[in-house]
C-alpha positions as CSV (number, residue, x, y, z in Angstrom):
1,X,-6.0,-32.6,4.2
2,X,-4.0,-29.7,6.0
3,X,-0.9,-29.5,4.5
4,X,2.1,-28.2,6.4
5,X,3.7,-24.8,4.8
6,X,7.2,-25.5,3.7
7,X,9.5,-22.9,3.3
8,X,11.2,-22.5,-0.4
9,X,14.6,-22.0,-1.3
10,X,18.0,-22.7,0.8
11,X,18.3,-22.5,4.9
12,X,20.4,-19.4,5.8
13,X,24.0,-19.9,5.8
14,X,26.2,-17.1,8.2
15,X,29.5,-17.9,5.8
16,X,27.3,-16.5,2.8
17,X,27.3,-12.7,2.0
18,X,23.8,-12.5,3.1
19,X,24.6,-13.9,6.3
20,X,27.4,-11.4,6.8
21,X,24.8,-8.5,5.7
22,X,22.6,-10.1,8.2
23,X,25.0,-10.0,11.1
24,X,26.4,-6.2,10.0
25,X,22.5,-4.9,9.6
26,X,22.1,-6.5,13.5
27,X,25.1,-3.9,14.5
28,X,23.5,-0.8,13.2
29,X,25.8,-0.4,10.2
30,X,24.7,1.9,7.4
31,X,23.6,-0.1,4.1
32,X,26.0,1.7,2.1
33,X,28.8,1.0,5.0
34,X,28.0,-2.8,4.9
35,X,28.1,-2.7,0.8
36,X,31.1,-1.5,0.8
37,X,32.7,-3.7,3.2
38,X,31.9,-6.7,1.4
39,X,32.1,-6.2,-2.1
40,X,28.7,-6.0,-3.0
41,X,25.7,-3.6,-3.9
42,X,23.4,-1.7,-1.4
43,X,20.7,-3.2,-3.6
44,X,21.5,-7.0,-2.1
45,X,21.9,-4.8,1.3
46,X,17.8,-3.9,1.2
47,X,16.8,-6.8,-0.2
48,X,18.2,-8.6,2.7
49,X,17.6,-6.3,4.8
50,X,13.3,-6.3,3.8
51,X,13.8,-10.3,3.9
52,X,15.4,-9.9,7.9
53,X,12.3,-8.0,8.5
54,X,9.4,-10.3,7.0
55,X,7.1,-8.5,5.1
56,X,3.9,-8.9,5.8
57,X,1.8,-7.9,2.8
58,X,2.2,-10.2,-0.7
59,X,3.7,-8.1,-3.2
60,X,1.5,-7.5,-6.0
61,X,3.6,-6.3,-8.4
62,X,4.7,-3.1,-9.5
63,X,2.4,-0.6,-8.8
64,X,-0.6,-2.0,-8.3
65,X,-2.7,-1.8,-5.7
66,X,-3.6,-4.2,-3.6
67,X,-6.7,-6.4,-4.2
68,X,-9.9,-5.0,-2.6
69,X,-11.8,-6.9,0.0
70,X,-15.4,-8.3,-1.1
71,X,-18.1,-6.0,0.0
72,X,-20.0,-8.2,2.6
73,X,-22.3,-5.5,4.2
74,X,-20.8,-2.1,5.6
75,X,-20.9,-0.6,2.6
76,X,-22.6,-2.7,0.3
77,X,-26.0,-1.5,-1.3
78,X,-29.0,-3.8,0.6
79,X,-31.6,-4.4,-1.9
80,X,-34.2,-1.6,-2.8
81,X,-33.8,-0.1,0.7
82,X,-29.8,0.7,-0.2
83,X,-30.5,1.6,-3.4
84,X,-33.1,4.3,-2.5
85,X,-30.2,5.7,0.0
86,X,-27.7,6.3,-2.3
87,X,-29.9,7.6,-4.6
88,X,-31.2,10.5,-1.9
89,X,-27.4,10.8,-0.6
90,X,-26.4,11.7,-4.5
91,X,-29.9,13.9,-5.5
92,X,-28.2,15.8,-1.7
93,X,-24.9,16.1,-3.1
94,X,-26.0,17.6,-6.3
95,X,-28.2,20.2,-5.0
96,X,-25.4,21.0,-2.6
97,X,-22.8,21.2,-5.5
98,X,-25.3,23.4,-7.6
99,X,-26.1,25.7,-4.8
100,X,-21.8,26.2,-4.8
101,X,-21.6,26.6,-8.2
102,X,-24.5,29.7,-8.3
103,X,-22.2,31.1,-5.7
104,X,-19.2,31.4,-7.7
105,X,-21.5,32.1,-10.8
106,X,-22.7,35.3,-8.9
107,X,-19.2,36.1,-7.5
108,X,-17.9,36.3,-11.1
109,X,-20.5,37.9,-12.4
110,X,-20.3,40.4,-9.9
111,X,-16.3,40.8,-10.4
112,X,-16.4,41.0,-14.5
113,X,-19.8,44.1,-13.7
């Protein structure tokens, strides 16, 4: 059964205050310019405004980020063959991040001598 998506809330009405924002955004006037104009807060002026535009990504809430796609290959481990990889990319990394650290261990040893 596909449904149809239906659009929530009221049709958009060009006597209401967010049609007027909507036809003063479509001129170029400044948010704070059209606020002022009608009586109301630039607040109502961006939230139209980001409504005219049609976001694209679902808000989330505040702060968070958003949802991470499943790990279907790419960069997924594949069985014992993966996991021998990361384990030689990380034993790599560590000897490389040890031979650094001997490095600045000999340059400070050197500068305190």
């Amino acid at each position: 059964m596909a449904e149809t998506t239906k659009k929530r809330g009221r049709k958009p009405d060009a006597n209401s205050k967010s049609g007027k924002i909507r036809e003063l955004l479509s001129t170029g006037m400044s948010a704070g310019d059209i606020a002022k104009k009608l009586g109301c807060t630039p607040a109502l002026v961006y939230n139209v405004k980001a409504r005219l535009s049609g976001g694209s990504a679902k808000k989330r809430g505040p702060g968070r980020p958003p949802k991470a796609k499943a790990a279907s290959g790419g960069g997924g481990l594949d069985g014992i063959a993966g996991i021998l990889d990361a384990v030689k990319n990380s034993e790599r990394e560590r000897a490389s991040l040890r031979a650094a650290l001997e490095k600045i261990q000999a340059v400070i040893s050197d500068a305190l001598a």
